[in-house]
DRENSE-972601 format. One record per residue (C-alpha): x, y negated, z. Coordinates in steps of 0.2 Angstrom, whole numbers, padded with zeros to 4 digits, always signed. Example, Ala and Ser with C-alpha at 12.3 -4.5 7.8 and 13.67 -1.06 7.14 Angstrom:
+0062+0022+0039;+0068+0005+0036;
This chain:
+0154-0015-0068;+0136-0022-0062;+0126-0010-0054;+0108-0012-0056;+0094-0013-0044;+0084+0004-0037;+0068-0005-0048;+0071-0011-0062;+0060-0025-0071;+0059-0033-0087;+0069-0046-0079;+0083-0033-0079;+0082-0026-0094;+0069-0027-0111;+0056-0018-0111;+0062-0008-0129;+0079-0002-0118;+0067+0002-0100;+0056+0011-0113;+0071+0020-0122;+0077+0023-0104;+0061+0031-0098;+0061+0045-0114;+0078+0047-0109;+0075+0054-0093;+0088+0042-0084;+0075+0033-0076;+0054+0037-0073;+0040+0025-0069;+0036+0016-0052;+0019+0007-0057;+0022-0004-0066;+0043-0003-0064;+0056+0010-0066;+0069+0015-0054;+0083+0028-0060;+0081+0046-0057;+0098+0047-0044;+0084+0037-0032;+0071+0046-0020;+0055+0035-0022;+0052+0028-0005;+0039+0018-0001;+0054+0003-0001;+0052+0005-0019;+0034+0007-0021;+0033-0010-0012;+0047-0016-0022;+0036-0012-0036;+0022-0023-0032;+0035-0038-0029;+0032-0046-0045;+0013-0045-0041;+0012-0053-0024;+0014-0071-0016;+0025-0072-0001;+0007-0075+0009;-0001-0058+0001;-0001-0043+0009;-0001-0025+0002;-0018-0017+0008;-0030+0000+0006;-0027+0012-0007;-0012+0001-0013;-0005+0002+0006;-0009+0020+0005;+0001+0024-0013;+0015+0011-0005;+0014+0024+0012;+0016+0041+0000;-0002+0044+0003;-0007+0043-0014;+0003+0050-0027;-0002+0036-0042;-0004+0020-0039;-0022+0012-0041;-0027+0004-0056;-0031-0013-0048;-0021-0016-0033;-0030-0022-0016;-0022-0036-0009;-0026-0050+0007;-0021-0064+0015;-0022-0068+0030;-0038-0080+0034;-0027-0092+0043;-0015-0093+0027;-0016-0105+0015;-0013-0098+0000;-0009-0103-0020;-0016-0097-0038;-0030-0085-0043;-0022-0070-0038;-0015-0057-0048;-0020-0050-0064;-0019-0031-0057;-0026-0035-0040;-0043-0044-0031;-0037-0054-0017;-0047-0057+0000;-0046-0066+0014;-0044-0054+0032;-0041-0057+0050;-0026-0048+0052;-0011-0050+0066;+0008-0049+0060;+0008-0033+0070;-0001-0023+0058;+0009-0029+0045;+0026-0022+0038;+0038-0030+0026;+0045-0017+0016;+0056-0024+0002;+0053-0039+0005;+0033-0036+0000;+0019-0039+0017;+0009-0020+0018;+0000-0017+0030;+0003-0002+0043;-0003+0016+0041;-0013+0012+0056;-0021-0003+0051;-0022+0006+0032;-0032+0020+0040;-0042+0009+0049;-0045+0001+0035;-0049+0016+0024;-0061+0025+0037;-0073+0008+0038;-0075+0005+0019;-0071+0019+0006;-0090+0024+0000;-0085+0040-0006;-0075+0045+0011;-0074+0063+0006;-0061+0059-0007;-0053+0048+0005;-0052+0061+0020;-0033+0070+0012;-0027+0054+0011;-0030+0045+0028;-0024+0062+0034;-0008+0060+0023;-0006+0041+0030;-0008+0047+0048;+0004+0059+0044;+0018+0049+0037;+0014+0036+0053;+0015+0049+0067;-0002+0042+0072;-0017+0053+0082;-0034+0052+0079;-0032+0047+0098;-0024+0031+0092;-0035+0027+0080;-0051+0030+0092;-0042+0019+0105;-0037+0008+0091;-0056+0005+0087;-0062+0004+0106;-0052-0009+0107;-0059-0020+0092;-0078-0021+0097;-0083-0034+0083;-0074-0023+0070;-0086-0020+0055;-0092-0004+0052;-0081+0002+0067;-0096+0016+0070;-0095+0021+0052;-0075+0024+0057;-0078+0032+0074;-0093+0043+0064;-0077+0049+0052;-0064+0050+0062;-0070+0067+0068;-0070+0074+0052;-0052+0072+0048;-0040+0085+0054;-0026+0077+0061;-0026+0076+0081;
C-alpha cells in the first residue's frame, strides 16, 4: 500500500476527494494544503505548504516566516517572500505572494522541507524594523524569539552589529518593549 505524503496537494489527490477528506475529519488545512490528522503541524509542514509557491531562489520571509516558525496561528493572506539581491531569479512571482529583492546571507536562512525561510532571528529583525502597527506584532516577535531560544540580548547585538541596517533605531526603540529577555 502507498503511503502518502505528511501534505497533501492537488497533485496527490483532487480537490473533490481533499475536500471530502477535510469534512471528514481525516485530514485539516495547512494553507493552502492538507496534512492528515495522525501529523503534529510542524513548521516542516508549514514550509512544505508553501512549496508549490516558491522558486528554488525564493525565500520564506516576515509574517509568512513567522506563521512557518508557529508564531502566527494562520497563515497571511498574501505571502512575503525575497530573493536574495545577488540571485538571479525567473517569473513574476507568485500569485499569493509579493516578491523582493534583500541582502541576506545564507546564514539567516533555513531550509525547512526543502523551502528557504528565513531564521527567527533574522524574522524578528525583520519584524521589529518594518511592521507599522508594531503593537500587533509585539506577541508574535515574542512567540518567534521563543520558538528560537533568542534574547532580546541577541537581537541588540544582532543590530550593533549591522550599522547601515534600515530602521535599526526604530528596532532598538522596540526591542525594549517586548518582554522576552
Amino acid at each position: 500500500m502507498t503511503r502518502l505524503g505528511d501534505i497533501l496537494t492537488t497533485h496527490d489527490l483532487p480537490a473533490a476527494e481533499l475536500g471530502a477528506l477535510r469534512l471528514d475529519g481525516l485530514v485539516f488545512a495547512v494553507d493552502g494544503c492538507f496534512a492528515p490528522v495522525d501529523q503534529v503541524e510542524q513548521p516542516r509542514h508549514r514550509a512544505a505548504a508553501l512549496a508549490p509557491l516558491v522558486g528554488p531562489r525564493i525565500i520564506v520571509e516576515r509574517a509568512s516566516a513567522a506563521w512557518v516558525w508557529g508564531a502566527l496561528a494562520s497563515p497571511p493572506t498574501r505571502h512575503t517572500l525575497c530573493s536574495s539581491a545577488t540571485a538571479r531569479r525567473r517569473g513574476t512571482g507568485p500569485l499569493r505572494g509579493a516578491v523582493r529583492e534583500v541582502a541576506i546571507s545564507p546564514d539567516e536562512i533555513l531550509l525547512l522541507a526543502g523551502v528557504a525561510v528565513t531564521s527567527p532571528l533574522r524574522t524578528v529583525v525583520d519584524l521589529l524594523r518594518v511592521e507599522t502597527d508594531f503593537d500587533d506584532w509585539r506577541a508574535v516577535c515574542e512567540r518567534l524569539m521563543a520558538a528560537g531560544g533568542l534574547t532580546t540580548g541577541a537581537l541588540r547585538d544582532e543590530l550593533a552589529q549591522r550599522p547601515r541596517l534600515p530602521h535599526r533605531r526604530r528596532a532598538e526603540e522596540r526591542l525594549d518593549g517586548v518582554s522576552r529577555c
